[in-house]
C-alpha positions in Angstrom: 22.8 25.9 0.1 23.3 29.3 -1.4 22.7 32.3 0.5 22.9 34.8 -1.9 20.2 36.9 -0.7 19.9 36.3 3.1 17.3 38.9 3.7 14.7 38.5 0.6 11.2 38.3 2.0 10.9 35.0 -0.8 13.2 33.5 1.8 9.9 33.1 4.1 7.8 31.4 1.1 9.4 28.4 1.3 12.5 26.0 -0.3 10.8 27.1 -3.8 10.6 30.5 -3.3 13.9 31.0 -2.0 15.5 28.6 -4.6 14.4 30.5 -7.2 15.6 33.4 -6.2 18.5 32.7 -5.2 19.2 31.3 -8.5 17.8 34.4 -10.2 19.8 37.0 -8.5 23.4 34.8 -8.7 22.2 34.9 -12.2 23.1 38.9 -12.7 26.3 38.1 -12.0 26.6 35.5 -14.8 26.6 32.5 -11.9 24.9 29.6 -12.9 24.3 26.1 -10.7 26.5 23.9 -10.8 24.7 21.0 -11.6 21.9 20.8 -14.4 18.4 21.1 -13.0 16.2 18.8 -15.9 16.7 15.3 -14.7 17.9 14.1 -17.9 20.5 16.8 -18.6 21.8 16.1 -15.2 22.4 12.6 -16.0 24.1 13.4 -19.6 25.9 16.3 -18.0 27.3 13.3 -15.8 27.9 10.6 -18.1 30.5 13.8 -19.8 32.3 13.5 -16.8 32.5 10.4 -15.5 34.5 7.3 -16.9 32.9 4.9 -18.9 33.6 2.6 -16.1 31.9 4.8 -13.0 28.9 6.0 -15.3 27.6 2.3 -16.4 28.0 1.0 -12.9 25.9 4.1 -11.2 23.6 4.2 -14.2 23.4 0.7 -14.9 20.3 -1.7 -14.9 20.0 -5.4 -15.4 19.3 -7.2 -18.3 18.1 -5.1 -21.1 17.2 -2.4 -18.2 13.5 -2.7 -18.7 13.1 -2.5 -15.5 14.6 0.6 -15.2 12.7 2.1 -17.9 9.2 0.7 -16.0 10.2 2.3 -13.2 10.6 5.9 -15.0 7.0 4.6 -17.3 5.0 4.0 -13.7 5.2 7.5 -13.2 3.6 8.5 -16.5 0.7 6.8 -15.2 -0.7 9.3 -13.1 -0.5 13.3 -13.3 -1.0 15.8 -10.3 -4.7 17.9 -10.1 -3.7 21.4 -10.5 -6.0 23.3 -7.6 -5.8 27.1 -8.1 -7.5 29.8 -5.4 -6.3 28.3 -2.2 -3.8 29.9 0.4 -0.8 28.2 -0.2 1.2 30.7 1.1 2.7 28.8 4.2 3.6 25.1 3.2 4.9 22.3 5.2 6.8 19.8 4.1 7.6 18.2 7.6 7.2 14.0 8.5 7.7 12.1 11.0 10.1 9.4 11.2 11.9 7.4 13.9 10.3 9.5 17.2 11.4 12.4 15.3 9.8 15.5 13.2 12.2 15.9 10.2 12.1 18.8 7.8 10.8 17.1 4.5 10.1 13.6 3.5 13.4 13.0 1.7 16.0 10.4 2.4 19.2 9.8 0.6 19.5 6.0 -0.6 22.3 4.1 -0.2 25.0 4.2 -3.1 28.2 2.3 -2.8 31.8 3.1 -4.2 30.8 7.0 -4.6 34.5 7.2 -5.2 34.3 6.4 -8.8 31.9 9.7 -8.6 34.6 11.9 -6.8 37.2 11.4 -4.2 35.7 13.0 -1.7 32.7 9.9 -1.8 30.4 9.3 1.3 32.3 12.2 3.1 31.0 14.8 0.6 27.9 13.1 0.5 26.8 12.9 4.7 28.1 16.4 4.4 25.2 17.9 2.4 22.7 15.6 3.5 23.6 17.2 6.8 23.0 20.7 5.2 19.4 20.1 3.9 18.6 18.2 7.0 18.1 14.6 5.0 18.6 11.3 6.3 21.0 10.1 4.9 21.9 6.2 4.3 25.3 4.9 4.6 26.4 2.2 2.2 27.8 -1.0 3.5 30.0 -0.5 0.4 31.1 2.9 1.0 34.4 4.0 0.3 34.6 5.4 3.7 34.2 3.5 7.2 31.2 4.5 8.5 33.3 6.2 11.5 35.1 8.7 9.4 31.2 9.5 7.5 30.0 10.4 11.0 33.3 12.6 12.0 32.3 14.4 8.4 28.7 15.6 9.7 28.8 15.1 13.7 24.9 15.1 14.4 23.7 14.7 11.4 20.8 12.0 10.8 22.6 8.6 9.4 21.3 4.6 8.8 23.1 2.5 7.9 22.3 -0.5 5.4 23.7 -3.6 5.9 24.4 -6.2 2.8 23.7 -10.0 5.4 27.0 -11.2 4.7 27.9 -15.0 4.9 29.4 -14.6 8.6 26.8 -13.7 11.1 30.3 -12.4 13.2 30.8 -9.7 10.4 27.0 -8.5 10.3 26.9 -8.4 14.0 30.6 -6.4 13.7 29.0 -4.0 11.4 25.9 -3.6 13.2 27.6 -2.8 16.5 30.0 -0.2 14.3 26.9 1.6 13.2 24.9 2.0 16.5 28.4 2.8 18.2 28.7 5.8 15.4 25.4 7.5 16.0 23.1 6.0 13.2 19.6 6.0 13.8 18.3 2.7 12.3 19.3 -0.4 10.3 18.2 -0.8 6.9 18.4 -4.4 5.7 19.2 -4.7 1.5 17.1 -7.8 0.7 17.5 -8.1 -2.9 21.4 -8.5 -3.0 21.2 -12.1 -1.8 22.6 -12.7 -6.1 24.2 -9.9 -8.1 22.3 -9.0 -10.6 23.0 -9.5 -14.8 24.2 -6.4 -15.1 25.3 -5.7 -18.6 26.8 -2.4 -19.3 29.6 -3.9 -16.3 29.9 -7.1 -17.8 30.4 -5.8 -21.3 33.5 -3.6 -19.3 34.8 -6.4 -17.4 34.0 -4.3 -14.4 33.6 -4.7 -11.0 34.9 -2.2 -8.8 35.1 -4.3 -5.8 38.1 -6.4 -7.4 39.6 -3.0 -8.2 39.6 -2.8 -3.7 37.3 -0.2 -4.2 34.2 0.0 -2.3 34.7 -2.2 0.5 35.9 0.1 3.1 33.4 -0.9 5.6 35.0 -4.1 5.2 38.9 -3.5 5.3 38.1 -1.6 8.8 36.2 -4.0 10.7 38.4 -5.7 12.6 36.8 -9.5 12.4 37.3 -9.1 8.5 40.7 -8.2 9.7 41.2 -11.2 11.4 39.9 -13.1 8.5 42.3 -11.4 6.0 45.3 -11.8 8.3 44.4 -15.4 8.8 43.7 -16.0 4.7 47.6 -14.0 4.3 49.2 -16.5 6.8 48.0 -19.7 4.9 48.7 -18.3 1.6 51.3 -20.6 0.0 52.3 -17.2 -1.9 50.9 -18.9 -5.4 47.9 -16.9 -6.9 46.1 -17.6 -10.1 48.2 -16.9 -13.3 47.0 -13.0 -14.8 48.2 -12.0 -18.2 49.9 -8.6 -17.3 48.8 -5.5 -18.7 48.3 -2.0 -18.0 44.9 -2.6 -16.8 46.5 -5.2 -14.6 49.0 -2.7 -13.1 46.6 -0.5 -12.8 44.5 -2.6 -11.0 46.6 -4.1 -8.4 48.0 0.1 -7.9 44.2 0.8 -6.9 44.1 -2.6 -5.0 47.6 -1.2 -2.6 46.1 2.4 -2.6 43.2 1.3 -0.6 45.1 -1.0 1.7 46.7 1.6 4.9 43.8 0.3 7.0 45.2 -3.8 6.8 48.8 -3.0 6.5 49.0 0.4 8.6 51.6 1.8 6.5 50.6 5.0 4.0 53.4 4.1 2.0 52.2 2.5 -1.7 55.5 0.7 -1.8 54.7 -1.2 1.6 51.3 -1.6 0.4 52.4 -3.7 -2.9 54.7 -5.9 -1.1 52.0 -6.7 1.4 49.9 -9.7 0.6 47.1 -8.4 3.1 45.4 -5.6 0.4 45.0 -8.6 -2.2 43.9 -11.0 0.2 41.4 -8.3 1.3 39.5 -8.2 -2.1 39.5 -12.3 -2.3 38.0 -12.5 1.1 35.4 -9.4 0.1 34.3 -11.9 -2.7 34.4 -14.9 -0.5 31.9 -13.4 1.8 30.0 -10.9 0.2 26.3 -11.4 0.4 24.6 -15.0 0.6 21.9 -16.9 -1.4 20.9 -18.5 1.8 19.2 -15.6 3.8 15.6 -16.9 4.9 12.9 -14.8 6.7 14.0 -16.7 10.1 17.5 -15.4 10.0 16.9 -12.2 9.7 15.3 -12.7 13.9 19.2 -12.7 14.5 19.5 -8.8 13.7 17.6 -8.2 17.2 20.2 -9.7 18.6 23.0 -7.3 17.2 21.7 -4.6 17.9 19.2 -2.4 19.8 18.3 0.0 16.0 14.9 0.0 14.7 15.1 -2.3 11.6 14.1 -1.4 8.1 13.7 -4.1 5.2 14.7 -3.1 2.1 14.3 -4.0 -1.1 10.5 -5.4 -0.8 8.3 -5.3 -3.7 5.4 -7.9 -3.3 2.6 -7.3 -1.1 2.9 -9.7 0.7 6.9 -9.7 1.5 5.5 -6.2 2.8 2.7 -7.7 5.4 5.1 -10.3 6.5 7.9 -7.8 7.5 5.1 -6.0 9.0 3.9 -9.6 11.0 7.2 -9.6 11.4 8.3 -7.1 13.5 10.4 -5.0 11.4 10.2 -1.1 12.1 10.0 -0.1 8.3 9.6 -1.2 5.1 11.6 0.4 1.8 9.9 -0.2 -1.3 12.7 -0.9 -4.0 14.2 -2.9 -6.8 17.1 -1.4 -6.5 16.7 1.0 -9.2 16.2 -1.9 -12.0 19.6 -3.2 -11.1 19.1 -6.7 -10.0 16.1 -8.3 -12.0 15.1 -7.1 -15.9 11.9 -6.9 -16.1 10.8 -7.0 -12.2 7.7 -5.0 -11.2 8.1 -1.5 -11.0 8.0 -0.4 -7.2 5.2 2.5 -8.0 2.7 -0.1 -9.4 2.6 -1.9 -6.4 2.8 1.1 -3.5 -0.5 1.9 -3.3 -1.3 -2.0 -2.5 1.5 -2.2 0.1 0.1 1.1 1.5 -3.2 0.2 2.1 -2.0 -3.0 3.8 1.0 -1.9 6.3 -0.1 2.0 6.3 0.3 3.4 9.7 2.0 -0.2 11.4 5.5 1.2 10.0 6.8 3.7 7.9 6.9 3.1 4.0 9.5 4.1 2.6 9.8 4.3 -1.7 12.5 4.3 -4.2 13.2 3.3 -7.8 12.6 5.8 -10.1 12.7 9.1 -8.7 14.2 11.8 -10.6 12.2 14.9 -9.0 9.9 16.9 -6.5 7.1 16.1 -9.1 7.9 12.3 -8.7 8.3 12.4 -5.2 4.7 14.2 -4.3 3.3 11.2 -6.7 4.9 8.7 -4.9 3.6 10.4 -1.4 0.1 10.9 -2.5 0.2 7.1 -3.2 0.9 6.1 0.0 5.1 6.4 0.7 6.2 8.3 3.9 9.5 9.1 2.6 11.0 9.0 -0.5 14.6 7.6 -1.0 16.7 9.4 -4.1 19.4 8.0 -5.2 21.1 8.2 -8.7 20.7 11.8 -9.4 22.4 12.8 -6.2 25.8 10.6 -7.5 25.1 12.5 -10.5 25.7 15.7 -8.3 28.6 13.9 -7.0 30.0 13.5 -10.1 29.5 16.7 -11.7 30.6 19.1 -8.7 31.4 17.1 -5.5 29.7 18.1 -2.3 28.2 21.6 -3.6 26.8 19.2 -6.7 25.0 16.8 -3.9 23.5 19.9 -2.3 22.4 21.4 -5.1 20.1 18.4 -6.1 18.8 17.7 -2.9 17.7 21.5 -3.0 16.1 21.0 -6.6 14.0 18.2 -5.6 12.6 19.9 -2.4 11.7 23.3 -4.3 10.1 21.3 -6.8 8.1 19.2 -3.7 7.3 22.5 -2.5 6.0 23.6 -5.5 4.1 20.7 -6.8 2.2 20.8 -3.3 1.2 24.4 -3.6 0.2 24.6 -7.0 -2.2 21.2 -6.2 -3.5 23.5 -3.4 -2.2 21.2 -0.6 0.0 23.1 2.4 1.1 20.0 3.9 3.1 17.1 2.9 0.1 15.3 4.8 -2.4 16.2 2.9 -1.1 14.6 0.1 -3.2 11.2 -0.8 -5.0 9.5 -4.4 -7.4 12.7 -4.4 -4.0 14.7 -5.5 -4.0 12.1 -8.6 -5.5 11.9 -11.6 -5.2 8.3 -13.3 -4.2 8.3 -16.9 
């Protein structure tokens, strides 16, 4: 966060206040922020700088992305009461969540292989969630082990979201890895059991995860180890035939870069005359995810590990009243941000429903759509307790690394802060449908 003017007296009006002026006065000096603040010119201000490759998969939707666009159209649906001649002057944006009061009702959703965004990836990431104070959710597909995230930001509020794999031994690996690293809860992606048609990445021929990106949680757990050691052994040495090109070369290069964690040597020389790094990737696809995942499976979890258990990826009412019947500590509202089903049913439509049904049993939790503070007081005054973000802070990521992450989180929490004063409200709290105006 900038601290350009520690001791303005706008620093005591809240995230807004302070934002603004801290953007103001840097402004004198010809300093702009580093990332674009309008949600849209953020995105295209990312899409410059990102390969083709990275941008489609972060931006991305299935099918024709309709349901990506329904997710952006839900929020058109409803405006915010302007309430004038009230004392807004001390607002609070605090929640609770977990046992504990956090500063604003923000999380950060997960996002896997950030390290098409930058290099730095889930390191730079944890780091200024850490700064703001914001949960934040650490892919199962990170390009990081979760380990190394929690060395970034010692302390610092962490999940971590599992993808059920097709071993119960690797879920209950990872699960154990997570509550041994300090993370706070387990958040269960449901909607992953099939990847979705996702056609900007088809129309590439891209998949990162062949490239041995991404799977980093993977390549250091050591019963994937075993696995990959084992599948090396009883390699006969013949692979598939591949037409060789530079793509190829390039490919299998990004495939030995990634592999010091199987082969323990740094060297990329070692790393290409090891089978282990290619075997890595075949096992990733081998095991990645499964079709079979029922309601009764997920009882296993409790065995694994001792974390509150969020579901994620819920979107009919009653999924949502089951989980609740259930047992489950939380339930994330989500479609994955439109990339697994065109045409699905945008999360916003159906909040209010799940809302009135689980409100108060477990926390709700929302994503799919949110670009802003604005959307983000909608989606609390219809019934969410937190509100996930997710692509725009990869966007940061992409545009300007850690200070680019930061930067966005503090843009959506002035304009929160905002958006609840100017409706009269003081406190994230008070926020519910009288805040709303139906269109």
């Amino acid at each position: 966060m900038s601290n350009v003017a520690p001791n303005d007296p706008a620093a005591a009006r809240g995230i807004s206040r302070r934002t603004q002026s801290d953007i103001y006065r840097a402004g004198i000096s010809g300093e702009r922020p580093a990332v674009p603040i309008d949600a849209a010119a953020l995105q295209s201000a990312a899409q410059a700088t990102l390969t083709p490759e990275a941008y489609a998969y972060v931006a991305g939707g299935a099918g024709a992305e309709t349901t990506a666009a329904a997710n952006r159209a839900a929020f058109d649906r409803w405006q915010v009461w302007p309430r004038p001649l009230r004392d807004v002057s001390s607002r609070d944006l605090s929640v609770e969540f977990l046992g504990r009061t956090r500063p604003t009702p923000l999380l950060l959703a997960p996002l896997g292989v950030m390290e098409l965004a930058h290099p730095e990836a889930d390191l730079a990431v944890a780091r200024a969630a850490a700064s703001a104070g914001v949960p934040y959710t650490v892919s199962n597909q990170a390009s990081f082990p979760l380990e190394r995230i929690a060395q970034s930001a010692p302390g610092a509020p962490r999940l971590f979201q599992l993808y059920w794999s097709a071993s119960d031994e690797l879920n209950a690996s990872l699960l154990a890895r997570a509550e041994a690293s300090g993370c706070e809860a387990i958040v269960v992606t449901l909607d992953t059991h099939l990847l979705g048609w996702r056609t900007r990445d088809l129309d590439l021929a891209y998949l990162p995860f062949t490239r041995g990106m991404g799977i980093a949680q993977y390549t250091s757990d050591p019963v994937f180890q075993k696995w990959v050691q084992q599948r090396a052994s009883a390699s006969s040495g013949d692979s598939p035939a591949v037409r060789v090109t530079p793509k190829t070369i390039a490919a299998g290069l990004s495939i030995a870069r990634r592999g010091a964690a199987l082969t323990g040597s740094r060297s990329l020389r070692d790393n290409l005359r090891s089978p282990l790094p290619r075997a890595a990737v075949e096992t990733f696809l081998d095991v990645f995810s499964t079709p079979t995942l029922t309601w009764d499976d997920l009882a296993k979890a409790r065995e694994w590990t001792s974390l509150p258990i969020i579901l994620k990826g819920i979107v009919h009412p009653d999924d949502a009243e089951r989980a609740a019947d259930a047992g489950a500590d939380g339930v994330w509202i989500s479609n994955h941000g439109g990339r697994q089903i065109d045409r699905s049913v945008p999360t916003l439509d159906v909040l209010p429903e799940i809302s009135e049904r689980i409100g108060g049993r477990m926390p709700v939790i929302f994503d799919s759509g949110v670009r802003g503070g604005a959307d983000a007081a909608i989606a609390l005054a219809l019934g969410a307790d937190l509100v996930a973000l997710g692509r725009p802070y990869a966007y940061g990521l992409g545009i300007a690394g850690e200070r680019g992450v930061r930067e966005v989180i503090r843009n959506v929490l002035a304009e929160l802060d905002i958006t609840l004063g100017l409706a009269g409200l003081t406190s994230v709290a008070d926020l519910d449908r009288d805040a709303l105006r139906a269109v």
